[in-house]
N, CA, C and O atoms as CSV, one atom per row, in Angstrom:
chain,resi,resn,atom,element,x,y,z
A,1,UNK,N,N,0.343,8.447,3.252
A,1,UNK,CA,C,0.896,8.894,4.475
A,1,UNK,C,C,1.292,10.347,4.303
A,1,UNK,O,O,1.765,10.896,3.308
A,2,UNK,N,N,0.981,10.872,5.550
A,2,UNK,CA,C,1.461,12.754,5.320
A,2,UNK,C,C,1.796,13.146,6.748
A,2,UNK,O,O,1.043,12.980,7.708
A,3,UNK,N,N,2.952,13.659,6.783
A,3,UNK,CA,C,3.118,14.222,7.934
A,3,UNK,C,C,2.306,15.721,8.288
A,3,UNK,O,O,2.412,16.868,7.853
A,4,UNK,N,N,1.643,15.203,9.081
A,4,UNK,CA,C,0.700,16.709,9.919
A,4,UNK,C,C,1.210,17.609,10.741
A,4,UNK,O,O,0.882,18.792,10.655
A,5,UNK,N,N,1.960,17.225,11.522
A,5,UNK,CA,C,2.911,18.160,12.459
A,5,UNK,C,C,3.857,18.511,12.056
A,5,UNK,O,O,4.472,17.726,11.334
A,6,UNK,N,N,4.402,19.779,12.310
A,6,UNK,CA,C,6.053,20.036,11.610
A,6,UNK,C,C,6.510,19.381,10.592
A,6,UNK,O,O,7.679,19.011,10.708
A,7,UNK,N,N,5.927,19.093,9.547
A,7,UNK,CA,C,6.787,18.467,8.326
A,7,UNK,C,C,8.168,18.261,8.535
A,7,UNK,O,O,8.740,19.269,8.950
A,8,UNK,N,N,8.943,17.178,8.362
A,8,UNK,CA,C,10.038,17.095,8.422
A,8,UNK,C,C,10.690,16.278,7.733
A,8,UNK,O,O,10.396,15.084,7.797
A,9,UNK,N,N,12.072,16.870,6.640
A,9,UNK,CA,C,12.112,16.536,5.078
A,9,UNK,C,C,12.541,15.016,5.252
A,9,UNK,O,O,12.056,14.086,4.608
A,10,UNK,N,N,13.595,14.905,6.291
A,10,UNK,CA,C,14.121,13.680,6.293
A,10,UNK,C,C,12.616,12.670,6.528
A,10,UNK,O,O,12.370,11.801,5.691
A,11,UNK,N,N,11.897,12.836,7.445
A,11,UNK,CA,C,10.968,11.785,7.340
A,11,UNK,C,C,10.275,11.760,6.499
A,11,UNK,O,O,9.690,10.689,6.340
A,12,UNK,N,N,10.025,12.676,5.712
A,12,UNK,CA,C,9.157,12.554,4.172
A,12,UNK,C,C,9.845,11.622,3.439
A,12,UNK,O,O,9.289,10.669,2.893
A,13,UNK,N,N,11.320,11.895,3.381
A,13,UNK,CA,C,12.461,11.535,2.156
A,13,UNK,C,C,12.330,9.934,2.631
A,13,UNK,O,O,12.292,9.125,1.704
A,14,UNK,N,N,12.259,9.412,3.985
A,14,UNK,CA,C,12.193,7.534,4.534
A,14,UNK,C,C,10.828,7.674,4.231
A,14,UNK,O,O,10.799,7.247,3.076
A,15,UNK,N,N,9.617,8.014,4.535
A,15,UNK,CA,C,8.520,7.585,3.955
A,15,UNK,C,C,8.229,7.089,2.370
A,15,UNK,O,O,7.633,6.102,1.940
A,16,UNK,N,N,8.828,8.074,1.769
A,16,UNK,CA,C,8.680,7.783,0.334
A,16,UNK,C,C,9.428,7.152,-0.134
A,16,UNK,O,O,9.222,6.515,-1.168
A,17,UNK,N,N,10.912,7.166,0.751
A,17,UNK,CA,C,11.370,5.544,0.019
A,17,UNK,C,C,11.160,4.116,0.468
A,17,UNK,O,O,11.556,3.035,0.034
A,18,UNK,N,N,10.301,4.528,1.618
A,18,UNK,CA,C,9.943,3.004,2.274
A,18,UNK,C,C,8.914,2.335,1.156
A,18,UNK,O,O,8.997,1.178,0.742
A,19,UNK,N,N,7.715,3.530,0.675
A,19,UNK,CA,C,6.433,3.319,0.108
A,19,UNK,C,C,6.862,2.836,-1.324
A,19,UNK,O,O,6.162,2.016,-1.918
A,20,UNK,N,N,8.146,3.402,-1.946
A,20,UNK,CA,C,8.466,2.977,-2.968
A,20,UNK,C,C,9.084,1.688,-3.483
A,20,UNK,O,O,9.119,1.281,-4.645
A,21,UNK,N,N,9.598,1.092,-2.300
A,21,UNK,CA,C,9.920,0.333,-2.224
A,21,UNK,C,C,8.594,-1.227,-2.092
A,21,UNK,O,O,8.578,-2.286,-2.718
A,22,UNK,N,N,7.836,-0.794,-1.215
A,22,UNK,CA,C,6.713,-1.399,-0.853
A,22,UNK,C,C,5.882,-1.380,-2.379
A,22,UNK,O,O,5.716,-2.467,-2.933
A,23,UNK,N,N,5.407,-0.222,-2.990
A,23,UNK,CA,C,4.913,-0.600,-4.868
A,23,UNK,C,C,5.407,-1.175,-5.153
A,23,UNK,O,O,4.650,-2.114,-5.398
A,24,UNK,N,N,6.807,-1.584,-5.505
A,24,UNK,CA,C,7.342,-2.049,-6.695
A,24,UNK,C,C,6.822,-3.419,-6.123
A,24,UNK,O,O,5.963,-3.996,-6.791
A,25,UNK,N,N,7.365,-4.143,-4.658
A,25,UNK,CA,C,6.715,-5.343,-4.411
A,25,UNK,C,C,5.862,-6.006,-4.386
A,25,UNK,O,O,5.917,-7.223,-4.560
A,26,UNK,N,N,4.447,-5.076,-4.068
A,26,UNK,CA,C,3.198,-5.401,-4.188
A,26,UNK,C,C,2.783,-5.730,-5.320
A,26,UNK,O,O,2.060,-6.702,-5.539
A,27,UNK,N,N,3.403,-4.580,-6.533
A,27,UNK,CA,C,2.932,-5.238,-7.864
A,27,UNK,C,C,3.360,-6.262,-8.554
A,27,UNK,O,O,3.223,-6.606,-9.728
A,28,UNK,N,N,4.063,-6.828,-7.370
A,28,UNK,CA,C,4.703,-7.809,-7.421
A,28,UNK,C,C,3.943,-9.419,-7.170
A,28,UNK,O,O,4.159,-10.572,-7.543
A,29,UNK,N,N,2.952,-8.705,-6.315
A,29,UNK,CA,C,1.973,-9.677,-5.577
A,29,UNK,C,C,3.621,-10.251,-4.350
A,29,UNK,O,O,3.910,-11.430,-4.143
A,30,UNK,N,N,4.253,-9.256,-3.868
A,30,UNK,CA,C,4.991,-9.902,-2.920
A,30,UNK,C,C,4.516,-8.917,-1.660
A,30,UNK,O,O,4.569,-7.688,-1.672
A,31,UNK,N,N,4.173,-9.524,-0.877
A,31,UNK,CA,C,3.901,-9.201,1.289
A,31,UNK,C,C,4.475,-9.710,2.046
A,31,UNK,O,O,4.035,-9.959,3.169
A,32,UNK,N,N,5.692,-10.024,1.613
A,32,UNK,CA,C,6.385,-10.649,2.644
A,32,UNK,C,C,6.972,-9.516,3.598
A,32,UNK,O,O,6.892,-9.755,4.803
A,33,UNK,N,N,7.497,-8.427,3.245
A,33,UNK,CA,C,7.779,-7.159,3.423
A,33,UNK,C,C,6.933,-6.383,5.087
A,33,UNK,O,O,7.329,-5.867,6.132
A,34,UNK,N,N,5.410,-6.789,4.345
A,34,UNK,CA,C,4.975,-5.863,5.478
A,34,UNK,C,C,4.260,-6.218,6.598
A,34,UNK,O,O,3.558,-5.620,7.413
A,35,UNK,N,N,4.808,-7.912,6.334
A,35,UNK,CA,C,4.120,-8.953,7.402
A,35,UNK,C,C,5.044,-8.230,8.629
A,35,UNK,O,O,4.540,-7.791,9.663
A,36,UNK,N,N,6.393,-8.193,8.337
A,36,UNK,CA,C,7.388,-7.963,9.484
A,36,UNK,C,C,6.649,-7.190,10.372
A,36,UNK,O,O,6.029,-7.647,11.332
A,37,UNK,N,N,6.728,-5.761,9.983
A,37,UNK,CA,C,6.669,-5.348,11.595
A,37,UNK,C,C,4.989,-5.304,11.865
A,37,UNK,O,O,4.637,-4.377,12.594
A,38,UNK,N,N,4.173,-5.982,11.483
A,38,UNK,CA,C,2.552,-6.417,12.040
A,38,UNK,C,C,2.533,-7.979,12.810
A,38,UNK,O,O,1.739,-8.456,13.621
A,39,UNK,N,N,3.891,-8.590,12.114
A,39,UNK,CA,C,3.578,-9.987,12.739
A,39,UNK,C,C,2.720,-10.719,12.259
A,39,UNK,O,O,2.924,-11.815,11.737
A,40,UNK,N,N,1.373,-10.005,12.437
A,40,UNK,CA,C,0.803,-11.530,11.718
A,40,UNK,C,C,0.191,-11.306,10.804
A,40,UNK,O,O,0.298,-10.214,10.246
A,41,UNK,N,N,-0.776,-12.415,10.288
A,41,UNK,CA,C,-1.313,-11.956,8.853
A,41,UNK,C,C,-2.229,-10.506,8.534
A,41,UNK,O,O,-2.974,-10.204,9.466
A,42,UNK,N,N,-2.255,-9.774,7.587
A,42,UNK,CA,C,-2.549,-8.424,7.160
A,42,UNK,C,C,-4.202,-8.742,6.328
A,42,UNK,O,O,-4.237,-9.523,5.377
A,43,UNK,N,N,-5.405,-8.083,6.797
A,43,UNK,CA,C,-6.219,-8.418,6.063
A,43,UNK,C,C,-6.473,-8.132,4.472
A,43,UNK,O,O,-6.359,-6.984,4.042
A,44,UNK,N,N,-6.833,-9.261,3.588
A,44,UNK,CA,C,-6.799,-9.904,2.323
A,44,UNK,C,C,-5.482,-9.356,1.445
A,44,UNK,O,O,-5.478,-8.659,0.430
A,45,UNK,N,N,-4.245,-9.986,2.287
A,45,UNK,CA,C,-3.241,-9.871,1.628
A,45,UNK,C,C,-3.458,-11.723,0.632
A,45,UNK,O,O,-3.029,-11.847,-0.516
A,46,UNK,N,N,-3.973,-12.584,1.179
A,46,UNK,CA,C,-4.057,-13.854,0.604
A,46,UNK,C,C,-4.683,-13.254,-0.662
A,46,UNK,O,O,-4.131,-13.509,-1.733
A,47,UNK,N,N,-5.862,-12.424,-0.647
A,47,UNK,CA,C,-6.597,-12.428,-1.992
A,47,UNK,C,C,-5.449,-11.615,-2.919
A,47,UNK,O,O,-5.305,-11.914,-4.104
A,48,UNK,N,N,-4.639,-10.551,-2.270
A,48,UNK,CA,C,-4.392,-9.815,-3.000
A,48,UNK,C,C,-2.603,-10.583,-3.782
A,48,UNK,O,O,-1.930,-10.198,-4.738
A,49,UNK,N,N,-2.457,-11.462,-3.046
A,49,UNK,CA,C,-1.109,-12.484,-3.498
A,49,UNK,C,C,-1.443,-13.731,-4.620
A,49,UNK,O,O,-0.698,-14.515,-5.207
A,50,UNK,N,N,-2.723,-13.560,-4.631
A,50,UNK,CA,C,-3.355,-14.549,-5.689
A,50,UNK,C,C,-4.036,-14.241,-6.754
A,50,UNK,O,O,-4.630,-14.858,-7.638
A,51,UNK,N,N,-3.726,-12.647,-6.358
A,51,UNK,CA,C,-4.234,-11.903,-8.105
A,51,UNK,C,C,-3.815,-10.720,-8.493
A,51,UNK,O,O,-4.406,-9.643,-8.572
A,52,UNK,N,N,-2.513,-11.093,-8.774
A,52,UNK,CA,C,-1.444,-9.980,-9.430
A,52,UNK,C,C,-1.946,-9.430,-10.721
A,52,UNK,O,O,-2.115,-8.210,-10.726
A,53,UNK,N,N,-2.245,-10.142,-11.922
A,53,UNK,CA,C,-3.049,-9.450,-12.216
A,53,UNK,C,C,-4.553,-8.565,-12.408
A,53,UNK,O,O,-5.129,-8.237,-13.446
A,54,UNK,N,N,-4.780,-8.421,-11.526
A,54,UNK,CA,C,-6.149,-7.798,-11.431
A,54,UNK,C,C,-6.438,-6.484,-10.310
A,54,UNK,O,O,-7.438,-6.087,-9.711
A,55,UNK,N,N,-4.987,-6.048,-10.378
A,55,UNK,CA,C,-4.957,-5.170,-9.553
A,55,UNK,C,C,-3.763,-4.156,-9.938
A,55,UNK,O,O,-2.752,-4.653,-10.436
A,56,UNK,N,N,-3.829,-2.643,-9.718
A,56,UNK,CA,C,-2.382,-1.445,-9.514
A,56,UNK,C,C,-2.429,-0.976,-8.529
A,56,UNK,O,O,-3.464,-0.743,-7.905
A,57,UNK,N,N,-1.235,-0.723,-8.160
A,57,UNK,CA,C,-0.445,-0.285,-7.142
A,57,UNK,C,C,-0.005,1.161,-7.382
A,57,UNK,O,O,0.915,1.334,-8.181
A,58,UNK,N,N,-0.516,2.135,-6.829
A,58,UNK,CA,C,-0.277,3.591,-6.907
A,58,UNK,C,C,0.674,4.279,-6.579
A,58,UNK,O,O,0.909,3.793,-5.473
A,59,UNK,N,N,1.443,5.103,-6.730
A,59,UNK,CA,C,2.415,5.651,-5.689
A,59,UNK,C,C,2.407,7.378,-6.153
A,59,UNK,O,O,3.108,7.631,-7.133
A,60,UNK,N,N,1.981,8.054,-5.785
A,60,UNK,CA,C,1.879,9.447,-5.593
A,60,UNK,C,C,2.896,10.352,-4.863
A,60,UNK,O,O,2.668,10.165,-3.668
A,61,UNK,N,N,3.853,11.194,-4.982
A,61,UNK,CA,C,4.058,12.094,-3.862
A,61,UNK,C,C,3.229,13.420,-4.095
A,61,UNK,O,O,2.818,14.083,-5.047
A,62,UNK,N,N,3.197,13.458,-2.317
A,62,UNK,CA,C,2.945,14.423,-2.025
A,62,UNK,C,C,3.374,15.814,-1.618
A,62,UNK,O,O,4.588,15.725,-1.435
A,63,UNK,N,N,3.078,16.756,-1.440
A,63,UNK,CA,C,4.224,17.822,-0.508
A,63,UNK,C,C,4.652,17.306,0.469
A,63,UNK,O,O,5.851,17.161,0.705
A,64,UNK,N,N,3.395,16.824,1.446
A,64,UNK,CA,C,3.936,16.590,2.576
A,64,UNK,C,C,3.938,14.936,3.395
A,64,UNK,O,O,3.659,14.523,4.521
A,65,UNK,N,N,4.476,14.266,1.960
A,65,UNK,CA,C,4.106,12.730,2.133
A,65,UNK,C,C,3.907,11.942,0.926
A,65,UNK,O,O,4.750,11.991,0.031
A,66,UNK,N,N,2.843,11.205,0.820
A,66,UNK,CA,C,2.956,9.905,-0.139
A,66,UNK,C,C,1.938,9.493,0.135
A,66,UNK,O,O,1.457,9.402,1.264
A,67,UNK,N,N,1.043,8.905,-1.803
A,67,UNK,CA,C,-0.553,8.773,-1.820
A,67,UNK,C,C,-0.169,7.396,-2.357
A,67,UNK,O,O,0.516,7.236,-3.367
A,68,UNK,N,N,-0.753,6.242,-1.465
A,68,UNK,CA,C,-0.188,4.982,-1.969
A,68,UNK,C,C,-1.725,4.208,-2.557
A,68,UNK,O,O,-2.624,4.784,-1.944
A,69,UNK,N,N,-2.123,3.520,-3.163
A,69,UNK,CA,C,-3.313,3.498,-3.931
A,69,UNK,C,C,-3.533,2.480,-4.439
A,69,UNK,O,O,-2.936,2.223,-5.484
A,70,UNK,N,N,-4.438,1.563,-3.903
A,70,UNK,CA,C,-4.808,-0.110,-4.495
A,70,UNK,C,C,-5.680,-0.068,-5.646
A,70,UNK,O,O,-6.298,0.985,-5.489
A,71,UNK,N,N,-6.017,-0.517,-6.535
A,71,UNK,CA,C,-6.871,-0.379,-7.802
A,71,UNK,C,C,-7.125,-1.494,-8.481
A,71,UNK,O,O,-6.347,-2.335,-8.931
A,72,UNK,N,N,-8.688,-1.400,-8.524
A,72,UNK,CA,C,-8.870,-2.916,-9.529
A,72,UNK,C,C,-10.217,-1.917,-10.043
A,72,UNK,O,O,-10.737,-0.852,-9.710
A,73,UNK,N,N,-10.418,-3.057,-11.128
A,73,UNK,CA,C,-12.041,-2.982,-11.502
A,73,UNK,C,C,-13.118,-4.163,-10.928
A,73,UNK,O,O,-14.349,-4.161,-10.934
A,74,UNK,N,N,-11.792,-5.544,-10.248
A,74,UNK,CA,C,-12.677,-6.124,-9.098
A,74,UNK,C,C,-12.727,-6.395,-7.960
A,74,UNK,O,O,-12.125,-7.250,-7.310
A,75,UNK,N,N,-13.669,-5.450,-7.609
A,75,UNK,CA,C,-14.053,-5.296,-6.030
A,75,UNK,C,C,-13.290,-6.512,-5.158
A,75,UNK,O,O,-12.431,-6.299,-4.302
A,76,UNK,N,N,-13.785,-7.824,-5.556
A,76,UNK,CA,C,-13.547,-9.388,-4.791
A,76,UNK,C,C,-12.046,-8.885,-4.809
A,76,UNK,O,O,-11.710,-9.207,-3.670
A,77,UNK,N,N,-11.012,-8.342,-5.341
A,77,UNK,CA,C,-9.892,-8.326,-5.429
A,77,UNK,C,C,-9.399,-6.893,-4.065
A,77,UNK,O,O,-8.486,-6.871,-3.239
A,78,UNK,N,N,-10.123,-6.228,-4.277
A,78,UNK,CA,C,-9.785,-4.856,-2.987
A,78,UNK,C,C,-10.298,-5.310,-2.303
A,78,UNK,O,O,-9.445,-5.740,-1.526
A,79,UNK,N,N,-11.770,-5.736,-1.758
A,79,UNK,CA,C,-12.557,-5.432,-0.228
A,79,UNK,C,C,-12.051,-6.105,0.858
A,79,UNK,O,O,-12.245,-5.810,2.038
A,80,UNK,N,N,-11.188,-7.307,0.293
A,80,UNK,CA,C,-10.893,-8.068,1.782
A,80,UNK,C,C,-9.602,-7.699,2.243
A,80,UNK,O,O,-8.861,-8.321,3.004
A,81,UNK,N,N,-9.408,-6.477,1.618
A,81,UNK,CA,C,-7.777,-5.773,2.081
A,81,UNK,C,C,-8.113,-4.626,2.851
A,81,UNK,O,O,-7.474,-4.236,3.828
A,82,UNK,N,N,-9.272,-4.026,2.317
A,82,UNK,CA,C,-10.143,-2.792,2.984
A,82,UNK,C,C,-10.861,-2.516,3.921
A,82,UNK,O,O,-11.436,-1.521,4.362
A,83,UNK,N,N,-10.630,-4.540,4.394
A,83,UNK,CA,C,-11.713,-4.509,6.122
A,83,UNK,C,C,-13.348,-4.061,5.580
A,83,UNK,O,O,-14.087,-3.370,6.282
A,84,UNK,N,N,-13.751,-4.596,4.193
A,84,UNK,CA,C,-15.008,-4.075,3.578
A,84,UNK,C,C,-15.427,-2.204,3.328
A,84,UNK,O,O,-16.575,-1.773,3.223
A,85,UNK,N,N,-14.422,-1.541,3.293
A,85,UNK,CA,C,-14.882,-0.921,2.964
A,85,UNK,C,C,-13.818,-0.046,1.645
A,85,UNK,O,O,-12.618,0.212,1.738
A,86,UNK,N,N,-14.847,0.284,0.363
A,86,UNK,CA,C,-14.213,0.623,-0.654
A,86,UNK,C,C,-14.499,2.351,-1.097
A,86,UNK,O,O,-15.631,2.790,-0.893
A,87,UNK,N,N,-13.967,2.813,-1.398
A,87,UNK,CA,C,-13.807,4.424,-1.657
A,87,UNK,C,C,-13.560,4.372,-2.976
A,87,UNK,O,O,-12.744,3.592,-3.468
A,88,UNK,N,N,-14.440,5.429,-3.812
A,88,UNK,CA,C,-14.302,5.109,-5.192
A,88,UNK,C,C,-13.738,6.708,-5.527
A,88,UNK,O,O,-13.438,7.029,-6.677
């Protein structure tokens, strides 16, 4: 996430602690978190809650934001979170 318009510190400073908050859980294999404000199920959060290990969770800052970053070496473990599509 990066703010494009007017950078503005306070919303950088809640972005990056929202996102930080959100890593530590994920590598958690926990989504309970970001079901809330989508409501309903998030695509291949099931795959990605059933294989904690086989996956990292990135967290980057940026100047103007936060580089958050899914990682495996198996695909079956990213693509159904990616809506099929993977960026290497």
């Amino acid at each position: 996430m990066v703010i494009l318009e007017r950078p503005n510190s306070s919303q950088i400073t809640l972005i990056r602690s929202h996102l930080q908050k959100e890593q530590k859980l994920f590598s958690k294999a926990d989504f309970r978190d970001p079901k809330k404000p989508h409501v309903r199920e998030m695509p291949g959060h099931e795959v990605l809650a059933g294989s904690e290990a086989k996956y990292d969770v990135k967290y980057n800052e940026l100047p103007k934001g936060v580089s958050f970053t899914f990682a495996s070496e198996d695909s079956t473990v990213i693509m159904p979170y990616t809506g099929g599509s993977i960026h290497n």
